[in-house]
N, C-alpha and C positions, 0 to 999 in steps of 0.2 A: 383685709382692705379697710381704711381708713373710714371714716361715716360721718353724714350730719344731723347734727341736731339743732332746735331755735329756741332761745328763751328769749321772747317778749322782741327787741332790740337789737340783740344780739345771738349770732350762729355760733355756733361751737362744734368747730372740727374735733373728732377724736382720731387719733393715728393708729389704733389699733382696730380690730373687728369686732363688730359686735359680738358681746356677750364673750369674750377672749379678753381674761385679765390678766396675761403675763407673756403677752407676746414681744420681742425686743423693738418690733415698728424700726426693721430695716430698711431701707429703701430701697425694693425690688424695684427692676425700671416698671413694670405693672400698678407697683404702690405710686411711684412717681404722676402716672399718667391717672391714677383713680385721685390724686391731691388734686393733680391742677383741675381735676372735670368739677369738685366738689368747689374750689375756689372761684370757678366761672360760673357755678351757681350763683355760689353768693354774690359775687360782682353781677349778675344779672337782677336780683333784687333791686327795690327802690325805694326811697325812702329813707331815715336816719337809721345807720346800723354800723354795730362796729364787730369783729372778729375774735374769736379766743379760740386756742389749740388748748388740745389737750388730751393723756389717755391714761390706761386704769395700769392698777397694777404697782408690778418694782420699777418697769422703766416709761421715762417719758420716749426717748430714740436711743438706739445704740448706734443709729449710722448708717454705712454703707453696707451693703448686703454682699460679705464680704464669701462668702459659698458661691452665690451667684458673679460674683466678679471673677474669683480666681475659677473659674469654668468658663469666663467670658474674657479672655486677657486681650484678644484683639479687638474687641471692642469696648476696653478698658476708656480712653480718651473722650469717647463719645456719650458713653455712663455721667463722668463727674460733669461733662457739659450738662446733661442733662441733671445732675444734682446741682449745678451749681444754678440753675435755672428756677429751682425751689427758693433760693436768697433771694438772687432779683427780683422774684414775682410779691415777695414776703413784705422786703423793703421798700419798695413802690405802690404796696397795697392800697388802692383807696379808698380802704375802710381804716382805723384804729385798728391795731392788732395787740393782743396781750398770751403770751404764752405762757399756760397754766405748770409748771412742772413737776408733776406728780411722782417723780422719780427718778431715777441715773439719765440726764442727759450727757454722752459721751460723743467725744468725735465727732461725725457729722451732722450729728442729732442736737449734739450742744450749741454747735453753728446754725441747725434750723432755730434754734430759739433764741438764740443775737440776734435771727434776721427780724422781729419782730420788732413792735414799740416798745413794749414794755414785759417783764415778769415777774412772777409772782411764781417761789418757789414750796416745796412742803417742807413743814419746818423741822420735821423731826427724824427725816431721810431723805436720801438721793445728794447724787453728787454732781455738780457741772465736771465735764473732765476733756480732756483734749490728749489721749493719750499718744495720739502719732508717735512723739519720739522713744519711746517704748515698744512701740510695735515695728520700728524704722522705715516709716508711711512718711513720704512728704507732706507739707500743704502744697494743694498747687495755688496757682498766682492766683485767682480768686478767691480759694480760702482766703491767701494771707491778705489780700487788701479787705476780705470782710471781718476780718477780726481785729487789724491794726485799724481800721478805721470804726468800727466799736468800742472797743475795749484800750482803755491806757496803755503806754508802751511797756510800764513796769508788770503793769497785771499779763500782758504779752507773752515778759520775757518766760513770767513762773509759770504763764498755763502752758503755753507753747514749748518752751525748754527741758520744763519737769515734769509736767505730766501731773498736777498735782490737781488733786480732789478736792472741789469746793464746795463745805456742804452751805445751806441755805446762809448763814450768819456769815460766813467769809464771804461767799458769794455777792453778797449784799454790801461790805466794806469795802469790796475791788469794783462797784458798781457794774458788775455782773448782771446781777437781777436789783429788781426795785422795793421786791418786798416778799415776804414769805408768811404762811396761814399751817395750821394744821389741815391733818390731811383732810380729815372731814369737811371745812371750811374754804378748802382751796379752788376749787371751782366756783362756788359761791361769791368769794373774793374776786377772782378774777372777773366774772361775769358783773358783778358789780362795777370794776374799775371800770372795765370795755364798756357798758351803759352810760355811762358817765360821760362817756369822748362820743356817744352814736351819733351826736347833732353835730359834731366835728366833720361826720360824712360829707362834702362838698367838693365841686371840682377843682377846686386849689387845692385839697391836700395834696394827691400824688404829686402835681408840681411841686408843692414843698420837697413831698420828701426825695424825689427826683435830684432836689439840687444840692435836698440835704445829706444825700448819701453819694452826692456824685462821683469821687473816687473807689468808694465801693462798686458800685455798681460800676465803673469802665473795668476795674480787675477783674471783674465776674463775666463779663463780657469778651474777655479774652482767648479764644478758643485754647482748650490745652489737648498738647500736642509731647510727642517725645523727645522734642528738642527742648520742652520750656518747664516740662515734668521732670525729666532729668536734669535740669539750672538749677529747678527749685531744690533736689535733692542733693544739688552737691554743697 
């Protein structure tokens, strides 16, 4: 289960369990419901503070907890509702958020870290990746409005399309991520950057980002269902 930690200003989610440094930080619906409790944490604090993710290891997420889904097919719809509910909460956060990526963010794990402000990748592994079309996984209408409304249409086409693996330097030219640290330094970094925005805490950010992810967030809003999962996938 995922855990919190505080330096000074700033909280630091980590997605993996403590003292477990190689676990994929799936998103069992369990994981799901221990983020949002640690997120209403922090949103209960007071004061200037801003947000960073982040966990140990080869991966930052690998995604959907793909064991537990295909054992759970009829309540397959209700699942990515509830994943897709991790963006919305991400992208309207009213704190600063900066996601640390310490590793392969893939699939829906890669999508948890679009949904943030900012990231800071490690520079000398891990890949952003979107493998759906490879694994012949749709997005549903939520992914695709949080990713075409992130990410360029060109960068779209090749993460979406191809499936291709981007490590910290591509990354950074497709404005993917904002900046990448060796791995020792990457927390560090990151926790720096989020310090930097904590006095940004104020009630007008969500409003901002409310307005500034509007399209996003009404895609993510859209209940998926198997008339609109199956659209997506034809």
């Amino acid at each position: 289960m995922p855990y919190l930690e505080r330096h000074g200003e700033v909280f630091v989610v980590y997605l993996g369990a403590e003292g477990q440094t190689d676990s994929e930080n799936r998103f069992h619906p369990d994981w799901i419901d221990a983020f949002h409790g640690l997120l209403d944490e922090v949103e209960s604090s007071e004061g200037p503070a801003a947000l960073v993710t982040t966990a140990t290891g080869k991966f930052f997420s690998n995604g959907l907890d793909t064991d537990w889904l295909f054992g759970n097919l009829d309540k397959m719809h209700g699942y990515l509702d509830r994943v897709h509910s991790l963006y919305t909460r991400l992208l309207a956060f009213p704190l600063p958020t900066v996601a640390a990526i310490n590793g392969h963010a893939f699939g829906a794990g890669a999508m948890l870290a679009t949904s943030h402000d900012f990231r800071v990748m490690r520079a000398d592994r891990g890949f952003y990746c979107l493998p759906e079309v490879h694994l012949g996984m749709p997005f549903t209408i939520g992914m695709n409005a949080l990713l075409t409304e992130r990410l360029s249409n060109q960068v779209c086409v090749q993460a979406m399309t191809t499936g291709h693996r981007y490590p910290a330097d591509e990354a950074i030219a497709a404005g993917i991520a904002d900046a990448k640290a060796d791995a020792p330094e990457l927390l560090a970094t990151a926790i720096e950057r989020a310090a930097a925005l904590a006095s940004n805490r104020k009630p007008n950010l969500p409003v901002i980002k409310r307005a500034l992810h509007a399209k996003a967030l009404a895609g993510l809003a859209v209940a998926t269902t198997p008339e609109n999962l199956a659209f997506a996938a034809s």
